[in-house]
N, C-alpha and C positions, 0 to 999 in steps of 0.2 A: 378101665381096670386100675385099681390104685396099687401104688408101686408097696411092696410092706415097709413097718416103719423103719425094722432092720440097715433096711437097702438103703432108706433116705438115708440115713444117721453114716452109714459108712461111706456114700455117697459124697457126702457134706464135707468130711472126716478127709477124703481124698482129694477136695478140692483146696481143703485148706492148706494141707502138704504141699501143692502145686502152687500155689499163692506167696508161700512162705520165703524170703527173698525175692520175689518179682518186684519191680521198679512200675510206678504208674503215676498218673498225674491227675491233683487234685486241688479244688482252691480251699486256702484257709484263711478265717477271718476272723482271727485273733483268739479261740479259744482253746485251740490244738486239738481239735479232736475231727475225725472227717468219716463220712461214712460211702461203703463198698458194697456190691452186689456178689457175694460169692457162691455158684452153685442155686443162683435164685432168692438166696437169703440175705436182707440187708444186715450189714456188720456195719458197728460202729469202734474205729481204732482211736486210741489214743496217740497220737504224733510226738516224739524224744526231737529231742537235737534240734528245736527250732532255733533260730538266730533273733534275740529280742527284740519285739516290736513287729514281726513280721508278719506281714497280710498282700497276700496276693496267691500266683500259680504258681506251685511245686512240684515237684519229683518227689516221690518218696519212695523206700525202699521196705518192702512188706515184711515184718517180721514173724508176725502171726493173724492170726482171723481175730485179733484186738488190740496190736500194737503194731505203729511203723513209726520208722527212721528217715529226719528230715535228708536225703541227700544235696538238691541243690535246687535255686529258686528258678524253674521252667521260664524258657525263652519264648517269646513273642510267637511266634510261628507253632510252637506245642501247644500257647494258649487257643491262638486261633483253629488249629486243628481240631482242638478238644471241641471247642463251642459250635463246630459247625458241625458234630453230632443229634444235635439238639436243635427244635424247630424254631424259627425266629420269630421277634413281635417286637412291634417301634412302640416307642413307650415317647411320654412327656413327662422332663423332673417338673416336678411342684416341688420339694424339697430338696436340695442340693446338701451333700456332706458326705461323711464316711461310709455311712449309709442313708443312699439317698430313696426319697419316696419316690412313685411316678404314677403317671397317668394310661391308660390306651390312648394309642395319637391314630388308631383306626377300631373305632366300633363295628363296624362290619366283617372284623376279622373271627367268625366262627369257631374258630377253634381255639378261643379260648377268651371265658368268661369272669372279666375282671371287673367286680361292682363297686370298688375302691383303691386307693391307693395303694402300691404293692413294694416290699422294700426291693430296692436294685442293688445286689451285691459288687464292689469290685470296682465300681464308675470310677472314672478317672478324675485326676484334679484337674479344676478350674472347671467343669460342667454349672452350668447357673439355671436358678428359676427356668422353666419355660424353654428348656433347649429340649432338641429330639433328637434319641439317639434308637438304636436298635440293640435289642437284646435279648438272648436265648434261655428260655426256660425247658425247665429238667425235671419238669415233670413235680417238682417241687418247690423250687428259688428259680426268682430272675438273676441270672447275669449279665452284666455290662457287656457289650463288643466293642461298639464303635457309634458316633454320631451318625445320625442319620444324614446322606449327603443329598438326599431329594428335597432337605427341607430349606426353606430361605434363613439360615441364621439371624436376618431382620426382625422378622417377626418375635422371634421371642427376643428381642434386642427393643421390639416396641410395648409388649405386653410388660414388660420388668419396668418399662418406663413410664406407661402408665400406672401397674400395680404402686410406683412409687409418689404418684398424685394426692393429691389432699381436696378434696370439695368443700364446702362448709359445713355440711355434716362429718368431716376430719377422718372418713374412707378415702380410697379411691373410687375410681368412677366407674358406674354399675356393667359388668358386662355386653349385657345389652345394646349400650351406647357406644364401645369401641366400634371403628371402622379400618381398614385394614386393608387394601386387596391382595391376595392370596391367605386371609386368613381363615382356618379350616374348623368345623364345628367342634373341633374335640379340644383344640387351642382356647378357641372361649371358655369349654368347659373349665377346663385346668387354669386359667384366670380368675371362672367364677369361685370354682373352690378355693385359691389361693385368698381370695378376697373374703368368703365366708369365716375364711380361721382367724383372718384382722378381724373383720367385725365380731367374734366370741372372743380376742382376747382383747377388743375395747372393752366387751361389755362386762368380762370381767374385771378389768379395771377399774370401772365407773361403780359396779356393786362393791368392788373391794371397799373404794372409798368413802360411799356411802354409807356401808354396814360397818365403818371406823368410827364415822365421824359421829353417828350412833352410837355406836358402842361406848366410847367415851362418855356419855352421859345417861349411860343404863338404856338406852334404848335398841330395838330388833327393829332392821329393817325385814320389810315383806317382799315387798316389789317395786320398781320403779318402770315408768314410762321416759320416753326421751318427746322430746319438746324442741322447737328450732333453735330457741338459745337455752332451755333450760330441763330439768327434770319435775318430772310429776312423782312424789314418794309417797309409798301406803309402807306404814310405820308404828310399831307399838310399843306405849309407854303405860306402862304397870298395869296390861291386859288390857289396855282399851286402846283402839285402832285410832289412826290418824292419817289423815293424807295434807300432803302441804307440797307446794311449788318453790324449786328453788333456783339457783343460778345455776350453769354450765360452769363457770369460769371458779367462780370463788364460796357457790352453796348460800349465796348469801338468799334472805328467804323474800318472794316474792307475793305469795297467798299463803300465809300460814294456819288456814284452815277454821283459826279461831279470830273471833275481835279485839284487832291489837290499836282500833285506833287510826288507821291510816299510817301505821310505824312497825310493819312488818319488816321492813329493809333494816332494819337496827340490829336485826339479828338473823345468824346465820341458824345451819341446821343444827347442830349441836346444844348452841344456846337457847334454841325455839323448845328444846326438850323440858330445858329447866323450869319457863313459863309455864309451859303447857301441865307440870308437875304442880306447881304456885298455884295455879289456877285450879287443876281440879282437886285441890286442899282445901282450897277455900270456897268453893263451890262458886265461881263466878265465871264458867268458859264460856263463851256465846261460841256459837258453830259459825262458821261459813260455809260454804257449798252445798252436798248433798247433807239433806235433813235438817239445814241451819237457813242462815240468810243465804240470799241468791248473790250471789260472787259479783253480778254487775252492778244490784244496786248498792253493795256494800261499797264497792268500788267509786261510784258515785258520790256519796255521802263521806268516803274517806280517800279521797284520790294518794297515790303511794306518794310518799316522801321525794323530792328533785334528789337526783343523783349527790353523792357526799352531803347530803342536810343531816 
């Protein structure tokens, strides 16, 4: 049987009376505002009297069912009391900071389904890459408690050390390949992701500078492949498509798509634009590759230029 609406609303009305000066404890994370369960209903207060800069656990004093008053910054032992309200779950930072990302450091834990990274409120300073700590969620945010003490702090002391490696392809080294003993499936995970956001923000890198070095001479990059030492680039110049090979290191061009001679190295990617414009003016472009000459016999017939000629 449902309660009438009357009775809620006076209900509600009497709970806020009873709230009004109570003292309770809550975390704030730099916006002042915090939110209450009063009578069943979430309130959101707005927080007076904060001391500037302040982010952590507080006391507050209830003024209404939408304002409180900062009384004073809660002691260690109020924090911990508060947070063992709330069911625990060990996490793994992937991102360390103010607010830091994290991982599950146990997939098997059922009750509670995390299909990416989740922010961690309140984590302490000096938490790095790849450490495990434990933390209580509430049903809607993770909070920080404490590092995890089951975990070998080694480990993610070895994963940060390799995350910080260089192969020749100028990653670190693929998940897969780490060896470790006591290192745990969900620790590789959280290396592989760490390693996935290096590699998109190489390759954003590598497209920035392509699509510059383009740009500067009226041209759109499309797309580029990567190559052991160089890039494969499909490119368009006044609507007509082009693919040409160029260096890693300095763009300088190794197959420029067209017949330059055996003197493709003369010119990097930018200046290959201008030719490639020359040429289809004057209507003299010979292809290379697909739908042109074949790349090896061109190759043959114009072997590339010795290094500095």
């Amino acid at each position: 049987m449902k309660m009438p609406i009357d009775d809620v609303l006076n209900r509600l009305a009497d709970a806020e009376r009873r709230f009004a000066g109570q003292e309770f404890l809550a975390p704030l994370v730099g916006e002042g505002r915090v939110q209450v369960r009063i009578a069943g209903v979430v309130c959101r207060l707005r927080v007076t009297g904060l001391p500037q800069g302040f982010r952590g656990w507080a006391v507050l004093r209830a003024q209404s069912a939408s304002r409180a008053q900062f009384a004073r910054a809660a002691g260690m032992a109020e924090a911990a009391a508060y947070l063992r309200l709330f069911p625990a779950v060990a996490l793994i930072i992937v991102t360390p900071g103010e607010c830091a990302e994290a991982l599950p450091a146990r997939r098997g834990d059922a009750r509670f389904r995390i299909a990416g990274p989740v922010p961690l409120w309140l984590a302490e300073d000096g938490l790095e890459r790849f450490d495990c700590v434990l933390a209580r969620f509430d049903g809607r945010l993770f909070w920080y408690e404490r590092r995890d003490p089951s975990r070998d702090p080694a480990l993610a002391a070895y994963l940060r050390e390799q995350l910080a490696r260089r192969e020749e392809s100028g990653l670190p080294p693929a998940a897969e390949t780490l060896h470790k003993r006591g290192l745990a499936r969900e620790e590789r995970e959280a290396y592989a992701w760490a390693r996935k956001r290096l590699v998109q923000a190489q390759r954003g890198a590598i497209e920035r500078r392509l699509a510059e070095a383009l740009a500067h001479a009226g041209a759109e990059l499309g797309s580029y492949a990567e190559r052991a030492d160089a890039y494969v680039v499909t490119y368009t110049v006044d609507g007509r498509q082009h693919v040409s090979t160029v260096r890693r290191d300095d763009l300088t061009v190794l197959t420029a798509g067209i017949c330059l001679a055996g003197q493709d190295q003369r010119f990097d990617l930018a200046s290959l634009v201008d030719v490639l414009r020359e040429g289809a003016e004057q209507g003299r472009l010979v292809w290379v590759g697909e739908g042109g000459l074949d790349e090896d016999e061109y190759r043959q017939v114009h072997p590339r230029a010795p290094e500095g000629g």
